[in-house]
N, C-alpha and C positions, 0 to 999 in steps of 0.2 A: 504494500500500500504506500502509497503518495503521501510525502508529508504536506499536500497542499487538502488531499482526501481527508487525513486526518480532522485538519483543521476545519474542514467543513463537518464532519460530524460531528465535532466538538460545540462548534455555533450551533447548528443544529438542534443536539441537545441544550443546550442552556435557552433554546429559544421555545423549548416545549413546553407544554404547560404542564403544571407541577403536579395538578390529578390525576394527571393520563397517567405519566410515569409511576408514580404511587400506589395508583391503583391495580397493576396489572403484577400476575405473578413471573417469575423469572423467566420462563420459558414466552410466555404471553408479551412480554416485555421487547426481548431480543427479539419477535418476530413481527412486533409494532414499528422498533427501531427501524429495524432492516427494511420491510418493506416501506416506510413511510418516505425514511433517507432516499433509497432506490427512486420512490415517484417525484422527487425534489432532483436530487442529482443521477440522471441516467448513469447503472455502471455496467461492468462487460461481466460477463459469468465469473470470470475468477479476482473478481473486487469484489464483486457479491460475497464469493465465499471467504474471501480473507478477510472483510467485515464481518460477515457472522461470525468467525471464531473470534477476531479481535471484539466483538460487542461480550461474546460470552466472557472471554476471559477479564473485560471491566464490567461487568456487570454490579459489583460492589461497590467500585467506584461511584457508576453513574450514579446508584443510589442515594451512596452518601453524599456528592453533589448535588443531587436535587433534594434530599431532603434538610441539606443548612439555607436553601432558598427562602428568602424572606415570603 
């Protein structure tokens, strides 16, 4: 992955609203992530999959970012 990719995912998330993310269970989450990112920034098959594993393996991250959001 692109560290330009990155960087949009990242905006991305912080630009989500803080229920969505909250509310959804871990699996339900990464596949909200994944295809939401996907319909915002078209990617090729194998950015898709290096997202999905890079979203699982932050998974706890994202959380604890979105939930210190004001």
């Amino acid at each position: 992955m692109t560290p330009s990719l990155l960087r949009q995912f990242w905006y991305f998330v912080e630009q989500t609203q803080v229920g969505i993310l909250l509310s959804l269970d871990d699996c339900a989450l990464q596949r909200w992530l994944l295809n939401h990112f996907s319909d915002t920034y078209p990617l090729e098959q194998s950015q898709r999959s290096h997202l999905e594993t890079y979203i699982s393996s932050r998974l706890m991250l994202i959380r604890d970012m979105v939930g210190d959001r004001p």
